[in-house]
TORVO-5154 format. One line per 2 residues: number of its first residue (from 1); their letters; for each residue x, y, z of N, C-alpha, C. Coordinates in pm, whole numbers, plus 50000, padded with zeros to 5 digits. Example, Ala and Ser with C-alpha at 12.3 -4.5 7.8 and 13.67 -1.06 7.14 Angstrom:
BEGIN
1	as	51319 49431 50780 51230 49550 50780 51320 49670 50780; 51285 49775 50708 51367 49894 50714 51290 50003 50787
//
This chain:
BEGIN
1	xx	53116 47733 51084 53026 47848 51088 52881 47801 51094; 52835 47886 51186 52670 47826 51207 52590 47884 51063
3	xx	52501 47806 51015 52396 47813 50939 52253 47897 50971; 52221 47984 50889 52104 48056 50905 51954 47964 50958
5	xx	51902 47961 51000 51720 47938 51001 51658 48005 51038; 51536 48031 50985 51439 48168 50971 51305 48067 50997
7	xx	51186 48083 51096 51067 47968 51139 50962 48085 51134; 50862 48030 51045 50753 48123 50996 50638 48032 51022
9	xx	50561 48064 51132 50416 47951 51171 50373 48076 51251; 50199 48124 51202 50072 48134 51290 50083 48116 51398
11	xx	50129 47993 51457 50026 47982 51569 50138 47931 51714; 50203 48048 51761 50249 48069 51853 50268 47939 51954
13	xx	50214 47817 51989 50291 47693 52056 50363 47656 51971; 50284 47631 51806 50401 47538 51689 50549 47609 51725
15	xx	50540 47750 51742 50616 47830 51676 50754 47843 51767; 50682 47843 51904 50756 47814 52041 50833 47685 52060
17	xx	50767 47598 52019 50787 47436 52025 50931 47442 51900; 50940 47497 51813 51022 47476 51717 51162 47562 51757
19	xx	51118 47696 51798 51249 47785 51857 51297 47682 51964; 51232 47608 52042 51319 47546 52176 51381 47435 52094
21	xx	51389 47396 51968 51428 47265 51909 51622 47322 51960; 51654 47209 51972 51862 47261 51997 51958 47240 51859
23	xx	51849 47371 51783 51972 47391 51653 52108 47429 51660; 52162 47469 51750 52350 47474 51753 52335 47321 51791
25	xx	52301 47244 51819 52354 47136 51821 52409 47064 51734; 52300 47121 51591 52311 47079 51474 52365 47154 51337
27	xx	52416 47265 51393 52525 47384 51332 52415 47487 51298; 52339 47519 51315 52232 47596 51291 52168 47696 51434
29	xx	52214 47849 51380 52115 47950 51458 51972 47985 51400; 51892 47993 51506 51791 48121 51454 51806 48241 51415
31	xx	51793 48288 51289 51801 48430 51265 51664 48524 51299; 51600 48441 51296 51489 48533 51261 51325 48453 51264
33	xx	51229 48515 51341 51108 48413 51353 50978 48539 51329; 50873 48463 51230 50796 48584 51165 50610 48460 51279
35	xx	50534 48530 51232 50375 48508 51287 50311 48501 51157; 50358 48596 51067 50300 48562 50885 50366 48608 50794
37	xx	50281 48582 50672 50399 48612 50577 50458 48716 50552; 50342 48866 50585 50420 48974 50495 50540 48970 50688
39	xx	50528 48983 50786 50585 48981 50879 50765 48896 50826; 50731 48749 50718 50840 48687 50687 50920 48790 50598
41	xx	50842 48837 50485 50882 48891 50370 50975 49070 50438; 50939 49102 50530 51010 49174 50613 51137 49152 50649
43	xx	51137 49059 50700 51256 48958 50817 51376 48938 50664; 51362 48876 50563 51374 48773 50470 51560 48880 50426
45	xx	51507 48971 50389 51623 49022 50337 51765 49074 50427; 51717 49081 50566 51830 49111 50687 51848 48984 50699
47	xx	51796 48898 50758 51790 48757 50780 51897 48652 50691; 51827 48653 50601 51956 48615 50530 52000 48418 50591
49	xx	51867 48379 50566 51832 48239 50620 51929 48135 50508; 51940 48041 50559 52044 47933 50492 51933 47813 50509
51	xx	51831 47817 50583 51682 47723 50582 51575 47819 50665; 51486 47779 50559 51324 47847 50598 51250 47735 50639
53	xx	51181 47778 50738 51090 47675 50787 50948 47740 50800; 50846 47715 50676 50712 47784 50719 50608 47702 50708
55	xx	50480 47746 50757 50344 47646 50779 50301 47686 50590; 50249 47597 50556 50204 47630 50441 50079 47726 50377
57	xx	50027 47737 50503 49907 47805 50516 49892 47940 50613; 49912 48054 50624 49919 48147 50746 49861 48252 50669
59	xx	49800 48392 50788 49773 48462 50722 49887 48574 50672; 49807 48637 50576 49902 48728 50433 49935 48628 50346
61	xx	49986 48524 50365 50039 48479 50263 49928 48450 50136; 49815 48357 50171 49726 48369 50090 49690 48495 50000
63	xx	49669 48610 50066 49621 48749 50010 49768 48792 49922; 49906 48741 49978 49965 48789 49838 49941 48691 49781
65	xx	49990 48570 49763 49969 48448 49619 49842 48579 49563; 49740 48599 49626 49607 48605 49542 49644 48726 49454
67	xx	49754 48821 49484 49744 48972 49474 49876 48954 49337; 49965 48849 49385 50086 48848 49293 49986 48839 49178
69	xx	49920 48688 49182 49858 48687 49056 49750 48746 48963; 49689 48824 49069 49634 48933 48981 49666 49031 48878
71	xx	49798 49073 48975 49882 49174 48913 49983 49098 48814; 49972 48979 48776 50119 48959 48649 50066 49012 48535
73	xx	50209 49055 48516 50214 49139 48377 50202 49265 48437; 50128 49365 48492 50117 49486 48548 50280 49563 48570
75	xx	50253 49679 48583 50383 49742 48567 50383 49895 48650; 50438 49973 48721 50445 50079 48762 50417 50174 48627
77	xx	50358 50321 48636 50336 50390 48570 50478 50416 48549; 50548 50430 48376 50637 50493 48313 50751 50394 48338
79	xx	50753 50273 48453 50872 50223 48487 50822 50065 48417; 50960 50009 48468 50957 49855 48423 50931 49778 48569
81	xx	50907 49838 48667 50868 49762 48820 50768 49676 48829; 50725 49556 48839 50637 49481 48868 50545 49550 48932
83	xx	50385 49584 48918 50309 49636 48977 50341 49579 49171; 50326 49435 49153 50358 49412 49298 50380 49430 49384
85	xx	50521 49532 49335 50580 49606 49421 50482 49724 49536; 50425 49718 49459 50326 49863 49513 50203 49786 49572
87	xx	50143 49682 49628 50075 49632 49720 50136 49583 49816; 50235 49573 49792 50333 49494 49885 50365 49558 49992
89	xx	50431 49735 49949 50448 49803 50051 50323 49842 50089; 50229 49888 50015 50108 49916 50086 50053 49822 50216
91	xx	50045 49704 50185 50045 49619 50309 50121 49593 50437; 50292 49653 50413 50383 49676 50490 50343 49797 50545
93	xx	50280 49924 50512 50278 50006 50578 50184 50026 50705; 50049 49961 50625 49934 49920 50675 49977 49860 50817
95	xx	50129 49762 50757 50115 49655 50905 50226 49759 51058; 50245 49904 50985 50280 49951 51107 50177 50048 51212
97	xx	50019 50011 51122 49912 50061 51232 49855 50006 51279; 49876 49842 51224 49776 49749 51297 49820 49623 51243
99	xx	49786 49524 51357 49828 49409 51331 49699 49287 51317; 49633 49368 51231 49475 49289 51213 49493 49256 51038
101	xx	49545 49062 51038 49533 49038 50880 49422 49096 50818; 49296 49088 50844 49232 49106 50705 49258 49241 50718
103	xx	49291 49348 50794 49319 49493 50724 49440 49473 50594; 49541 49407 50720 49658 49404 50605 49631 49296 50496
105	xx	49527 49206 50448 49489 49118 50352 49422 49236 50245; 49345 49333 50295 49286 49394 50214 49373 49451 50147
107	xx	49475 49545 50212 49578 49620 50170 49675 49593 50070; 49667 49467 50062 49748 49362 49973 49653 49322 49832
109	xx	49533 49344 49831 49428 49357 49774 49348 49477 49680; 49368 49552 49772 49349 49710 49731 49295 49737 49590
111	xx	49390 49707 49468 49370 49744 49379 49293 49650 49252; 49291 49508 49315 49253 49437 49280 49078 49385 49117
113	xx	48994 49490 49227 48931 49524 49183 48856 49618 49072; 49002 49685 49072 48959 49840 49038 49046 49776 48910
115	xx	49167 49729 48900 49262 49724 48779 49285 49620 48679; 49233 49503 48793 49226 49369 48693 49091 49273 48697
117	xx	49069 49303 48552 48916 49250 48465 48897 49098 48524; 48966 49049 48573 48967 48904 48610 48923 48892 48738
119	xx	48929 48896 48852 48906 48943 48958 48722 48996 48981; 48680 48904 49054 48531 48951 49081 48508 48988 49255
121	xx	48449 49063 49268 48346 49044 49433 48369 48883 49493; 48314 48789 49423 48266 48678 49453 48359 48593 49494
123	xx	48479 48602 49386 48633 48551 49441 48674 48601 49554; 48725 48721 49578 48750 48794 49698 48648 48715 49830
125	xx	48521 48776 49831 48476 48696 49959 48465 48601 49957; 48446 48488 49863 48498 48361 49870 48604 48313 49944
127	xx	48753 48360 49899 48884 48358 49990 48919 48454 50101; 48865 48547 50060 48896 48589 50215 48751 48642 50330
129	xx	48653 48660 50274 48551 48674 50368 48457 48804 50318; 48351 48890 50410 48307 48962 50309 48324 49101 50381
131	xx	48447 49100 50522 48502 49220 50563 48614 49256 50475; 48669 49155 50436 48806 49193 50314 48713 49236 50202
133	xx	48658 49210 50180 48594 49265 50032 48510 49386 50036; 48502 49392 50180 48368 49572 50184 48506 49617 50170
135	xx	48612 49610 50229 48711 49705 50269 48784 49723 50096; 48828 49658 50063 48907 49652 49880 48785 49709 49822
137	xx	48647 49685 49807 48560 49790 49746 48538 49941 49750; 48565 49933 49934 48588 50105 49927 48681 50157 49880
139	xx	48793 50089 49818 48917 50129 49785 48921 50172 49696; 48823 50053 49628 48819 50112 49443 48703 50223 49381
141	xx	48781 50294 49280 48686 50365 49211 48625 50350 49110; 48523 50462 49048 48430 50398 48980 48460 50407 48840
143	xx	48559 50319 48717 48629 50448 48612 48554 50442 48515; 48371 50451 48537 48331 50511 48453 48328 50668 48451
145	xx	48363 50683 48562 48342 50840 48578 48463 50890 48537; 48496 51050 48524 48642 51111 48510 48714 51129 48619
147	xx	48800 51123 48590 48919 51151 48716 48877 51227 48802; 48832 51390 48762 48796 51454 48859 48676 51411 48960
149	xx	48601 51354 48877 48485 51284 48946 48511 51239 49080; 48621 51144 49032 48673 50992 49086 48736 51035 49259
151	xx	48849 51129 49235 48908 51215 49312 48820 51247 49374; 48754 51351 49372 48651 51397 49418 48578 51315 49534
153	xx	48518 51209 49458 48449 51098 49606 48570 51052 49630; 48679 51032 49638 48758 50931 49707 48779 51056 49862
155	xx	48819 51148 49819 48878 51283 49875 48707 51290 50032; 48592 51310 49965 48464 51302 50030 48470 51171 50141
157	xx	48515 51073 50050 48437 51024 50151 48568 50941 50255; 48718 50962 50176 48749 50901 50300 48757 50993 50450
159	xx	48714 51149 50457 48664 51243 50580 48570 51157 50677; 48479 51071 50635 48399 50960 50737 48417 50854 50681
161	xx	48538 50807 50621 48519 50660 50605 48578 50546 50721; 48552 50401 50724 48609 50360 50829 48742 50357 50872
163	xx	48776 50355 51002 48970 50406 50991 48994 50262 50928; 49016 50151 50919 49048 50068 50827 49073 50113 50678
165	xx	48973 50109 50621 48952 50224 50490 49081 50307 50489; 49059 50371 50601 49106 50534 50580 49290 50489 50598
167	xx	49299 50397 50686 49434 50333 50700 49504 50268 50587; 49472 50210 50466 49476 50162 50315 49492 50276 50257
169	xx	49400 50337 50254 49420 50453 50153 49554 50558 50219; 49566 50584 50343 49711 50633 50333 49808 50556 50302
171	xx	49807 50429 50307 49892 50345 50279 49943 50366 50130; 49844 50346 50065 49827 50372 49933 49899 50503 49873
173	xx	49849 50576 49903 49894 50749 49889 50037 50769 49939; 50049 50716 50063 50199 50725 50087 50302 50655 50012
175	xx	50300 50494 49931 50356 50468 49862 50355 50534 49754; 50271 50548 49685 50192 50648 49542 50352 50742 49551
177	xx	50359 50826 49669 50441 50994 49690 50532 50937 49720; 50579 50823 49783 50761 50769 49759 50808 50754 49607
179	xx	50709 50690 49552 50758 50684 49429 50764 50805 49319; 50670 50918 49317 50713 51044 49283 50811 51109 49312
181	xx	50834 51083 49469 50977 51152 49516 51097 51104 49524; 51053 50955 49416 51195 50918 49374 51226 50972 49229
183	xx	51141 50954 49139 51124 50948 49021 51141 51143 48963; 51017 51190 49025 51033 51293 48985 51155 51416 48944
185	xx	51254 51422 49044 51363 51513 49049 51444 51415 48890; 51425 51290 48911 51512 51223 48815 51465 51272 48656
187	xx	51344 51272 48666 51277 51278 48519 51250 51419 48492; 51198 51505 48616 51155 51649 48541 51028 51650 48523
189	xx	50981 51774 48455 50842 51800 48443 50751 51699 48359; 50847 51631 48248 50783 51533 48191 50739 51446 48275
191	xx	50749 51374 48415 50760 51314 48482 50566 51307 48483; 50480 51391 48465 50342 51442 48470 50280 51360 48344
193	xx	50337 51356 48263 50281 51286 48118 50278 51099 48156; 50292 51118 48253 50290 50943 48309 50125 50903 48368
195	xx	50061 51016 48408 49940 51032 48447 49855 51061 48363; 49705 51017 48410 49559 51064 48290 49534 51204 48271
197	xx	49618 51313 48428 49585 51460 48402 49720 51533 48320; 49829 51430 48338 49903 51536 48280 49967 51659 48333
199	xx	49928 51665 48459 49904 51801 48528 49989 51811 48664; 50101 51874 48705 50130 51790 48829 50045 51925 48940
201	xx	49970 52009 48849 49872 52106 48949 49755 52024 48990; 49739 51951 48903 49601 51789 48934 49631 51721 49030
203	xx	49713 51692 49004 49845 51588 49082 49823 51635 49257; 49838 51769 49284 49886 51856 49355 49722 51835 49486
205	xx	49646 51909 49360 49498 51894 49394 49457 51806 49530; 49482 51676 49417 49413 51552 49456 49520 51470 49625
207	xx	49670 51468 49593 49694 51433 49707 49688 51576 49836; 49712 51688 49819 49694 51770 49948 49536 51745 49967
209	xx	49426 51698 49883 49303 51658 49971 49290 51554 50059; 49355 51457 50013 49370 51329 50061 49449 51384 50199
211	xx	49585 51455 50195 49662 51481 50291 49547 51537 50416; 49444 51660 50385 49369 51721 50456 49244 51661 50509
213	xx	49221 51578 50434 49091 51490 50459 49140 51354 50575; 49241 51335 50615 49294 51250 50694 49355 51307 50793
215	xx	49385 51431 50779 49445 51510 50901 49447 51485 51064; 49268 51485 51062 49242 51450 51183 49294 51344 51275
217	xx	49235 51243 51175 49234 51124 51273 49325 51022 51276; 49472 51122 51139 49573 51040 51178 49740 51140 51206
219	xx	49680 51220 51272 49801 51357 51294 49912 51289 51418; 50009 51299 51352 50082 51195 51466 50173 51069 51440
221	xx	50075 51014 51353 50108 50899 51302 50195 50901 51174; 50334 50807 51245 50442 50810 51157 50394 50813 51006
223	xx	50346 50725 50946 50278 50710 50796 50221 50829 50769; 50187 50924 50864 50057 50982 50800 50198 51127 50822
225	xx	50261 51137 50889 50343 51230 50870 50484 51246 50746; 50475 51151 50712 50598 51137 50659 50494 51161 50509
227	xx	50382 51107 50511 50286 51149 50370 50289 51298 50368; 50223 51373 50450 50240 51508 50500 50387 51574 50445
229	xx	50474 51545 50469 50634 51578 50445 50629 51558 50281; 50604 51449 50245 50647 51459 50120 50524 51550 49984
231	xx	50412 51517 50048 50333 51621 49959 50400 51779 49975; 50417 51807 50087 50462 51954 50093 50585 51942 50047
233	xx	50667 51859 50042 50764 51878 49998 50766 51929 49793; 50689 51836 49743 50662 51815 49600 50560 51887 49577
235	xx	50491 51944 49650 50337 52030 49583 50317 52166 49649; 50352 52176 49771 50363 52272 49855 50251 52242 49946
237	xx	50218 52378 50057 50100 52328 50178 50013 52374 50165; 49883 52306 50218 49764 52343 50198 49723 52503 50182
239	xx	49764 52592 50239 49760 52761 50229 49818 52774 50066; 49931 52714 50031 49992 52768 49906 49876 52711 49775
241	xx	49803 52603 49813 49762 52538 49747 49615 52611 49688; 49548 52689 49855 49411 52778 49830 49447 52864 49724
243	xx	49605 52930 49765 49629 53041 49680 49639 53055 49570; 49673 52951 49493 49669 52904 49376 49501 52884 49321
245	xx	49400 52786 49382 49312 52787 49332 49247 52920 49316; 49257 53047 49350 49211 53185 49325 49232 53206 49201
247	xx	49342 53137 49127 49382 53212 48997 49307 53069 48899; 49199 53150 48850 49118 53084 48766 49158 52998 48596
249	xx	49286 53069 48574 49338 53008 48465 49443 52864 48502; 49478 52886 48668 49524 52770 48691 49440 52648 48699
251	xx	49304 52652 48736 49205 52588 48750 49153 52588 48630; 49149 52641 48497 49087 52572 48381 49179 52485 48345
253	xx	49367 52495 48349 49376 52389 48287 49428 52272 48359; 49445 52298 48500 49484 52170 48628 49347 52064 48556
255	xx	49209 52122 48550 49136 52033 48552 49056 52003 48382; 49196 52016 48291 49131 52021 48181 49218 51810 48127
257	x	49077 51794 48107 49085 51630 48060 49083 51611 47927
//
């Protein structure tokens, strides 16, 4: 029985030069050949390699090492999941609108700033440059302010922010609402006490803005529809949502902190 190999190299002659090598000669198929890492980390689990062959250096890979280790110890809200998990796909999603590393470096990055005290500006553009780091800055918010605050400009400004930007942050949001729409039906209304509002009318608020504030310029787009699907699915649609804000007692306590 032939043996798995999976060849993970940048730079397209190495990469060519290595597929023409005559592995059945030597009991060995190709399963599977990636350009970088999160591209490998894709491949890795169908694949199902019996030898990996990668450059030690390519892009993504750096931006996760940098992102794993930010995040150890970190944890999904209410669960035992390695935070990880949740940059990881964010960067996977990222990589089905574009195939530009430092978008998907940032994306892998994202939270970096905003969640772990260790982590400076200076590191970031240091390793990756100072377009990865405008981009992970717009990402993050400011938590001196309150949530509503916070929401509030994120909601503002990703309406003109750069589509890069604006491509992360659905990324973001769309993982965010897979994981509600796994969790939620399982847990119930308590499912809300996992959050700073408590509220899943807050909850509600904040992603149908995000949903509406991106409308435009990404209507169409698989990610941005399937985000679309699942907010309405879990919160209802933007019309149900006005209708609600009319009733003023829903709005003292959606936004009571």
């Amino acid at each position: 029985m032939e043996l798995q190999v999976m060849i993970l190299d940048d730079e397209y002659i190495i990469l060519d030069g290595l597929c023409s090598f005559p592995w059945s000669d030597y009991g060995y198929r190709i399963s599977a050949t990636a350009r970088n890492g999160l591209e490998g980390l894709e491949k890795l689990e169908q694949a199902k390699p019996d030898l990996i062959l990668t450059d030690v250096k390519m892009p993504g890979m750096d931006g996760l090492d940098f992102a794993e280790k930010a995040h150890e110890g970190q944890f999904r809200k209410g669960t035992k999941r390695p935070y990880i998990v949740h940059p990881l796909e964010v960067a996977k999603i990222v990589s089905t609108m574009t195939d530009d590393e430092e978008i998907i470096s940032a994306a892998l990055l994202h939270d970096t700033l905003e969640d772990c005290r260790q982590v400076t500006k200076e590191q970031i553009k240091e390793a990756f440059g100072e377009r990865v780091l405008e981009m992970v800055r717009q990402e993050s918010e400011d938590k001196s302010k309150t949530w509503v605050e916070r929401k509030s400009t994120t909601i503002r400004h990703l309406k003109t922010a750069p589509r890069a930007v604006q491509m992360i942050a659905l990324a973001d949001k769309l993982s965010n609402i897979r994981d509600i729409d796994r969790e939620y039906p399982k847990v119930g209304e308590e499912f809300w006490n996992r959050f700073r509002m408590k509220s899943k009318a807050a909850m509600g608020w904040y992603y149908i803005g995000v949903k509406d504030a991106l409308q435009e310029d990404f209507a169409g787009i698989p990610a941005y529809e399937e985000y679309k699907m699942l907010v309405e699915k879990i919160f209802g649609s933007t019309s149900d949502w006005q209708r609600r804000e009319q009733n003023e007692e829903d709005k003292d306590h959606m936004f009571c902190e």
